[in-house]
Backbone as CSV, one residue per row, in Angstrom:
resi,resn,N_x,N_y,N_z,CA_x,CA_y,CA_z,C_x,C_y,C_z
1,UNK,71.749,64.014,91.038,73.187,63.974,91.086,73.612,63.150,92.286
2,UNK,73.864,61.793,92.124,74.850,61.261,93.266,76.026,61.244,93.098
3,UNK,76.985,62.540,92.453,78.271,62.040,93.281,78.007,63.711,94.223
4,UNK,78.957,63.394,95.322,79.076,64.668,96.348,80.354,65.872,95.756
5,UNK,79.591,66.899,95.490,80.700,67.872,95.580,81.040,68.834,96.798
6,UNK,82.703,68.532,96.918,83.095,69.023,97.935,84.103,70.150,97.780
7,UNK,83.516,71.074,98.891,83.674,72.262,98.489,84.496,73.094,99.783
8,UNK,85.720,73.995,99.429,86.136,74.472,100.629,85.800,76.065,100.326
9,UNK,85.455,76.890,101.361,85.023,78.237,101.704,86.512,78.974,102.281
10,UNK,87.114,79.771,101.638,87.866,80.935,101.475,87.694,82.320,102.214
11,UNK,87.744,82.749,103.599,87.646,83.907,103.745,86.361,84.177,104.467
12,UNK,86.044,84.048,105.252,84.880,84.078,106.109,84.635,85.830,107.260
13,UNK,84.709,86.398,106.086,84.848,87.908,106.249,83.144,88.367,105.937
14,UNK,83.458,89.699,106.176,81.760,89.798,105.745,81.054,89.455,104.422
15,UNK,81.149,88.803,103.337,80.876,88.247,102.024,80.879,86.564,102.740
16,UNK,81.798,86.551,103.130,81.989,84.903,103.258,81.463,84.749,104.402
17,UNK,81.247,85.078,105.254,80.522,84.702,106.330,79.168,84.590,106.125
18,UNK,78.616,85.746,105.076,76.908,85.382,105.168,76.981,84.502,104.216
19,UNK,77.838,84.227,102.968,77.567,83.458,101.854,77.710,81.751,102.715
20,UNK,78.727,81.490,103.277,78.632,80.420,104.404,77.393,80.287,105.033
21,UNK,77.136,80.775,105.717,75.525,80.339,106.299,74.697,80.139,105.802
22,UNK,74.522,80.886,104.941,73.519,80.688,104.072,73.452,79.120,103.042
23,UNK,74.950,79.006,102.596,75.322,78.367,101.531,75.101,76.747,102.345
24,UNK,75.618,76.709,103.508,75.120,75.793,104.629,73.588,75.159,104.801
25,UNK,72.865,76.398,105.020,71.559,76.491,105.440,70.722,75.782,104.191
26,UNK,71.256,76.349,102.755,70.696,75.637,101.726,71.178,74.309,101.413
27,UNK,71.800,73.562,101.753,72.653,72.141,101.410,71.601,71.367,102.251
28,UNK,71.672,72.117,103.114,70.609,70.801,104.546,69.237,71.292,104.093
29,UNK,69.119,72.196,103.948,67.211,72.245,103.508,66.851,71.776,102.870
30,UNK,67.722,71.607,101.471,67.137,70.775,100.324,68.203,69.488,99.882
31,UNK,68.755,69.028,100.942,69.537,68.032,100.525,70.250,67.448,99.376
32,UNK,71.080,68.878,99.213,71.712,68.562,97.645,72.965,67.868,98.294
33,UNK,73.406,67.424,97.245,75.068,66.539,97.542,75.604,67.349,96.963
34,UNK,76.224,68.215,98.155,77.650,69.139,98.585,77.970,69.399,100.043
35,UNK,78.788,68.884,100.209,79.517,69.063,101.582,80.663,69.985,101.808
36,UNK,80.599,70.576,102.381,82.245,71.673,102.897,82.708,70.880,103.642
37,UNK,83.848,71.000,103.316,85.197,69.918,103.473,86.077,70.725,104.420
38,UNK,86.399,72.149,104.278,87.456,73.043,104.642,86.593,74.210,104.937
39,UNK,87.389,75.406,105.861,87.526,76.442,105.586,88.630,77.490,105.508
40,UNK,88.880,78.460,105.206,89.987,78.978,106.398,89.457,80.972,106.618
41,UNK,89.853,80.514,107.394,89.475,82.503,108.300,90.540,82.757,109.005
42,UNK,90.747,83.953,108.348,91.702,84.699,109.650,91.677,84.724,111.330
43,UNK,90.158,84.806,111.571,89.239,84.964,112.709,88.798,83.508,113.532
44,UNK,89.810,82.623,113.754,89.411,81.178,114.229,88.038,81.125,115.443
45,UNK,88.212,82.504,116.074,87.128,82.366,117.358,85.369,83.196,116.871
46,UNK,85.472,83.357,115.392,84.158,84.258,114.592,83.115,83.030,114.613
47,UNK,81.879,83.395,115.256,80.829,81.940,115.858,81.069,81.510,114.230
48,UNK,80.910,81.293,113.003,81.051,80.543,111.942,82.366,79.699,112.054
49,UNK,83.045,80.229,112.114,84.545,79.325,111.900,84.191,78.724,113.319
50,UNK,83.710,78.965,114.229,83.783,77.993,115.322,83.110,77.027,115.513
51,UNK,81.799,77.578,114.853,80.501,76.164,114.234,80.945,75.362,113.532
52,UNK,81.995,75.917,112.430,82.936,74.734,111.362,83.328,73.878,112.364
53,UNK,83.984,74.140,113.439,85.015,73.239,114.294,84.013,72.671,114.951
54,UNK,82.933,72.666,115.577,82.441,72.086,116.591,81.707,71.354,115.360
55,UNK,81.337,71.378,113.763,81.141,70.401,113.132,82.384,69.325,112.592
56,UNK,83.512,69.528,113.195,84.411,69.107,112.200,84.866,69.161,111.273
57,UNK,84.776,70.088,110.928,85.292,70.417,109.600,86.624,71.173,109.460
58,UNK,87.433,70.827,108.796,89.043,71.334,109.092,89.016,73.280,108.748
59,UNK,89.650,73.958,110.045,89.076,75.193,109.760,90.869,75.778,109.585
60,UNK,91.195,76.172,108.827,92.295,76.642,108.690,92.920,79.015,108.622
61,UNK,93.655,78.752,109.680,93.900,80.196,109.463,94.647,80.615,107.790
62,UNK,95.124,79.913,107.668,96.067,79.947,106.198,95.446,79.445,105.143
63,UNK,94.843,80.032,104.290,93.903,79.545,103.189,94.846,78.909,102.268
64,UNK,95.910,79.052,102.249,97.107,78.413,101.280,96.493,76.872,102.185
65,UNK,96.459,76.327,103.327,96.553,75.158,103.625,95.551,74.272,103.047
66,UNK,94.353,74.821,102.513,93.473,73.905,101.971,93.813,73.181,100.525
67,UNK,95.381,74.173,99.922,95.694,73.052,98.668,95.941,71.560,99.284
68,UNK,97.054,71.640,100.252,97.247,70.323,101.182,96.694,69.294,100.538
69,UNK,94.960,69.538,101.130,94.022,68.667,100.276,93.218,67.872,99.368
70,UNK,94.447,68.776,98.691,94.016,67.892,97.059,93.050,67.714,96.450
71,UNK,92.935,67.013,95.361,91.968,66.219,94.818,90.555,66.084,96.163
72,UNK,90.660,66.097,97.116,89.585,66.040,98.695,88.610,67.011,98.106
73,UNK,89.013,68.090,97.282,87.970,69.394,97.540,88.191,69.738,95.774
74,UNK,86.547,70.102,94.959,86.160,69.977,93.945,86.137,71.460,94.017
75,UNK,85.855,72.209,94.571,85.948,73.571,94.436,86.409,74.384,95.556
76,UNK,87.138,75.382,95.489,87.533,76.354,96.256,86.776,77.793,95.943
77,UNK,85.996,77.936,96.880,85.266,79.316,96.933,86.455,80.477,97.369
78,UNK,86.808,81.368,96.888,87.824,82.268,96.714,86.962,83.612,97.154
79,UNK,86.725,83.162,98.623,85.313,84.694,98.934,86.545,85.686,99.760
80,UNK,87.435,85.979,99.880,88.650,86.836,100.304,88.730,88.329,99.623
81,UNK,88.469,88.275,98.610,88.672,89.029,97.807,90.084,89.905,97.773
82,UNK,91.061,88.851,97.943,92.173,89.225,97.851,92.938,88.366,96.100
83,UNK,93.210,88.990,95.077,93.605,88.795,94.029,95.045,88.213,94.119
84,UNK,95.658,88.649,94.783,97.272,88.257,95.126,97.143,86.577,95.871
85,UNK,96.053,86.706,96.582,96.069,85.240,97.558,95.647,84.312,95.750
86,UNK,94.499,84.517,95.486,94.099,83.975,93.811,95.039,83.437,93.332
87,UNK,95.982,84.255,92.900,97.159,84.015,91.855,97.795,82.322,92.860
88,UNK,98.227,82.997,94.292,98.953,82.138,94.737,98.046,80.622,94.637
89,UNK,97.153,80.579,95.032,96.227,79.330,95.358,96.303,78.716,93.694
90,UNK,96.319,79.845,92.711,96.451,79.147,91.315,97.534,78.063,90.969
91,UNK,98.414,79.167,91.393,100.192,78.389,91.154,100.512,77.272,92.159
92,UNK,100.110,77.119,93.569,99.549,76.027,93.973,99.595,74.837,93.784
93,UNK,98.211,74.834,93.089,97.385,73.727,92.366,98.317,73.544,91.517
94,UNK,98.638,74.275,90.647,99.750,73.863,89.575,101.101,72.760,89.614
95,UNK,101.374,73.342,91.298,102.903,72.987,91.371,102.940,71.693,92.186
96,UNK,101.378,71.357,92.725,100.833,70.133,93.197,100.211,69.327,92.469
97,UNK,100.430,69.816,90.857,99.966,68.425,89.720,98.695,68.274,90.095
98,UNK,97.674,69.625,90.708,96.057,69.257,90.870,95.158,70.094,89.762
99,UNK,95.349,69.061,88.926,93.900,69.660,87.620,92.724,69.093,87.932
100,UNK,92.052,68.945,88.947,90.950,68.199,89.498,90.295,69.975,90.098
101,UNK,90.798,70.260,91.242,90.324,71.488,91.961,90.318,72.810,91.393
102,UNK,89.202,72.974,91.110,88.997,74.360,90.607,88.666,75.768,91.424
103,UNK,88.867,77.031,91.327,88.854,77.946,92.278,87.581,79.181,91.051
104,UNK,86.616,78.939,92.547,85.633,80.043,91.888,85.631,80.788,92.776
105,UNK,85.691,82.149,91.694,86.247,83.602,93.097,84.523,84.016,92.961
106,UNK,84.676,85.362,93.783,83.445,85.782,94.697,82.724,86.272,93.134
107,UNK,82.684,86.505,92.140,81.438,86.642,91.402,80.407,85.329,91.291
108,UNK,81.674,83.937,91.812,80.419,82.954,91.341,79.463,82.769,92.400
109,UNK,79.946,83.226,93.774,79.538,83.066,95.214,78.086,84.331,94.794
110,UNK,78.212,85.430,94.495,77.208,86.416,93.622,76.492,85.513,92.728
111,UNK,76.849,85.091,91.996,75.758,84.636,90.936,75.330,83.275,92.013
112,UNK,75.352,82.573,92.563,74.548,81.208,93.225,73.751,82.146,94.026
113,UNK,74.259,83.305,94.708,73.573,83.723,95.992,72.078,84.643,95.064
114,UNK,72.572,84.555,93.990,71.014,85.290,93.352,69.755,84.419,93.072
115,UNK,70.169,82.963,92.775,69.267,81.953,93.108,69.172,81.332,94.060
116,UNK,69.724,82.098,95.078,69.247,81.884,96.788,67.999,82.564,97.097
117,UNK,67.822,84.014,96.841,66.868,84.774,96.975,66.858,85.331,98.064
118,UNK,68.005,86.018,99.019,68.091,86.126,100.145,68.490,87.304,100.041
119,UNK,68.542,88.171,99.285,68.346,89.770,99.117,70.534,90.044,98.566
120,UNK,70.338,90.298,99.456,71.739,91.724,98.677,73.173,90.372,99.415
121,UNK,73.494,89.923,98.827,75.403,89.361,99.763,76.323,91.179,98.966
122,UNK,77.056,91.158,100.678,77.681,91.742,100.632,78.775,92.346,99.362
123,UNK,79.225,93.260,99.222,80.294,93.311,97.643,81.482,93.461,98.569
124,UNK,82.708,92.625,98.118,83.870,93.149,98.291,84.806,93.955,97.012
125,UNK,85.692,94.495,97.306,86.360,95.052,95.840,86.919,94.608,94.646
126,UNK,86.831,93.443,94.875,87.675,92.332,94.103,86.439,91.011,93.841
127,UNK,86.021,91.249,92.823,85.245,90.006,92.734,85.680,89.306,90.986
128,UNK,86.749,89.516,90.519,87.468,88.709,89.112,87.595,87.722,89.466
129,UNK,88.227,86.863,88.487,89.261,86.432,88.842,90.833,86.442,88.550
């Protein structure tokens, strides 16, 4: 696969924080083409969101800000597990004419992390979409 998919991370809470490192850790080990583009965390000073920044990578407290981006980001990892934020990030995309960016909530972050092999990612309560 050479084109790059770019991907922004949602919520860097306990689900999203290990699924981030990890999800990181596997991109550079085996050099697939996907790059994280974004994040956003409540927690700007949590060593992950701060490793985002000292890589450059745009780290946002307001996960609404990564629509901004547009067409920039091929997927939105929706690891929050907040259903109400979902809806909004849906209508969003909508009202920004972006049928390009798609939003995969935390079951798909579960199903990749099972062909990680890295034992148990955290459950939050909300993993639909």
């Amino acid at each position: 696969m050479s084109q790059v998919v770019k991907v922004a991370l949602l919520g860097l809470g306990e689900v999203g924080e290990t699924f981030a490192e990890h999800f990181l850790e596997k991109i550079q080990e085996d050099h697939v083409n996907v790059e994280i583009v974004a994040v956003a965390s409540r927690d700007l000073e949590s060593p992950v969101a701060l490793g985002f920044i000292h890589s450059k990578v745009p780290v946002f407290q307001d996960a609404m800000e990564v629509v901004s981006m547009g067409a920039k980001v091929d997927i939105i990892f929706d690891l929050t597990g907040d259903p109400e934020l979902r809806k909004k990030l849906r209508i969003a995309l909508q009202e920004s004419h972006n049928q390009h960016t798609v939003i995969a909530p935390e079951v798909v972050a579960h199903l990749l992390w099972s062909f990680f092999g890295e034992g148990e990612l955290p459950h939050s309560n909300q993993m639909g979409y």
